[in-house]
C-alpha positions as CSV (number, residue, x, y, z in Angstrom):
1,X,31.0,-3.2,-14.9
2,X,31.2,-1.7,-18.2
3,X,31.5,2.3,-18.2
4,X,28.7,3.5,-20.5
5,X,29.1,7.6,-21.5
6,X,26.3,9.2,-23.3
7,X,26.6,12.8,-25.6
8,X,23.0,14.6,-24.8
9,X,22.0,17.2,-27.2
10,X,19.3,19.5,-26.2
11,X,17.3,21.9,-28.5
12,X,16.2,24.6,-26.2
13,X,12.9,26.8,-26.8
14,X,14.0,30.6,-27.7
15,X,15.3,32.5,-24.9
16,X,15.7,29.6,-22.3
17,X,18.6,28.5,-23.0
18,X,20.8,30.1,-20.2
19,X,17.9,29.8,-17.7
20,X,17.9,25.8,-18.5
21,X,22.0,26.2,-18.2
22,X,21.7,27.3,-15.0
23,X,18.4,25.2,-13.6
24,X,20.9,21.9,-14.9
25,X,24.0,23.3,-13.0
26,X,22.3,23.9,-9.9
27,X,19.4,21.5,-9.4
28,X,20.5,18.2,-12.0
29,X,24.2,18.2,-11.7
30,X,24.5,17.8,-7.6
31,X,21.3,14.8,-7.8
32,X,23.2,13.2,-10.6
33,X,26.8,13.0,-9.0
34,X,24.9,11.8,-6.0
35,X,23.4,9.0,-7.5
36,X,26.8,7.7,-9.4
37,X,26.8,9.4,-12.3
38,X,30.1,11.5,-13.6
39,X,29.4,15.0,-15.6
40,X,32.4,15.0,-18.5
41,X,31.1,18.3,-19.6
42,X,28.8,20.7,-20.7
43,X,28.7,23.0,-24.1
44,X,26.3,26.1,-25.3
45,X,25.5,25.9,-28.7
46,X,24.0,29.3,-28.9
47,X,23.5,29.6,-32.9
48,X,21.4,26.2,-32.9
49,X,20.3,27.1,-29.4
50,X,21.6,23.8,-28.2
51,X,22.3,22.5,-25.0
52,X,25.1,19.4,-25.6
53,X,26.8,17.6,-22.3
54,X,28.6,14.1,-21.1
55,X,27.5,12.0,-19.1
56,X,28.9,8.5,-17.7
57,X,27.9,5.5,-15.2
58,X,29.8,2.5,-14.0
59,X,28.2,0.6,-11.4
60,X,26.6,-2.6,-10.4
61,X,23.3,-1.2,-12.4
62,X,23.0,-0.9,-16.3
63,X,23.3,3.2,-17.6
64,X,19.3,3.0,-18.0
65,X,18.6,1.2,-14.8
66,X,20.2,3.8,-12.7
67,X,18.6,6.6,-14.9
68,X,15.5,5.0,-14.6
69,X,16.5,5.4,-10.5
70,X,17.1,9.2,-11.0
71,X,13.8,9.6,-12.8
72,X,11.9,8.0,-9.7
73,X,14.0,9.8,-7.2
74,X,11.8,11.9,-4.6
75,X,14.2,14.4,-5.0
76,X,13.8,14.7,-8.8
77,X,10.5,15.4,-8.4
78,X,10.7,17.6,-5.9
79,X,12.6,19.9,-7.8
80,X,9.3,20.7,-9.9
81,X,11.8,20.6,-13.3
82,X,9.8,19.0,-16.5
83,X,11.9,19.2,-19.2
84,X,9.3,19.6,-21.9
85,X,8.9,23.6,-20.3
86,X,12.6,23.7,-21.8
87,X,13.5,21.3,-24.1
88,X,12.2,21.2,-28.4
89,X,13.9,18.0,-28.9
90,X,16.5,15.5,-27.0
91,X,19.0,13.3,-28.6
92,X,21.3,11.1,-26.7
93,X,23.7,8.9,-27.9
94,X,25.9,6.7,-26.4
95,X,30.1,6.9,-27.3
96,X,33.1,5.3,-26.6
97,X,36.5,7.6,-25.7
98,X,39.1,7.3,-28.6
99,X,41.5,10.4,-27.1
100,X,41.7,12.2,-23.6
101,X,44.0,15.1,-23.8
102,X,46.4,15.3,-20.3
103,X,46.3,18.5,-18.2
């Protein structure tokens, strides 16, 4: 099982930015640890109104396969979230650690 991380950058419509911040926090953060997922992170970017986090999977299931699986998930779409309300433009790309700083 290979561990795949991804860096998402979001550009977020004028004046949503903290109201995404906090609908991501409280409603995508809890369904995405439940379904395997591990949150490295996330960053405001507030002079490009950007929204950048980490995100990682290792599992029996590829990185897309179990996103597709959070995409179907009844809870997903119970929480009545689209994305396009929020988000301009999406980028995600997927990196490989080079340096983890000890704590």
């Amino acid at each position: 099982m290979a561990r795949t991380t991804q860096l998402r950058t979001y550009t977020v419509r004028d004046g949503l930015l903290d109201e995404w911040a906090e609908r991501w926090r409280e409603e995508i953060v809890p369904l995405r640890l439940e379904l395997g997922f591990d949150i490295g992170g996330a960053w405001v970017d507030r002079e490009q109104n950007q929204f950048l986090w980490l995100i990682s999977y290792e599992g029996p299931e590829t990185c897309e396969e179990r996103n597709a699986l959070y995409w179907a998930s009844p809870a997903r779409k119970a929480m009545g979230l689209d994305p396009d309300d929020y988000l301009l433009h999406t980028e995600q790309r997927t990196v490989e650690e080079s340096y983890a700083p000890t704590r």
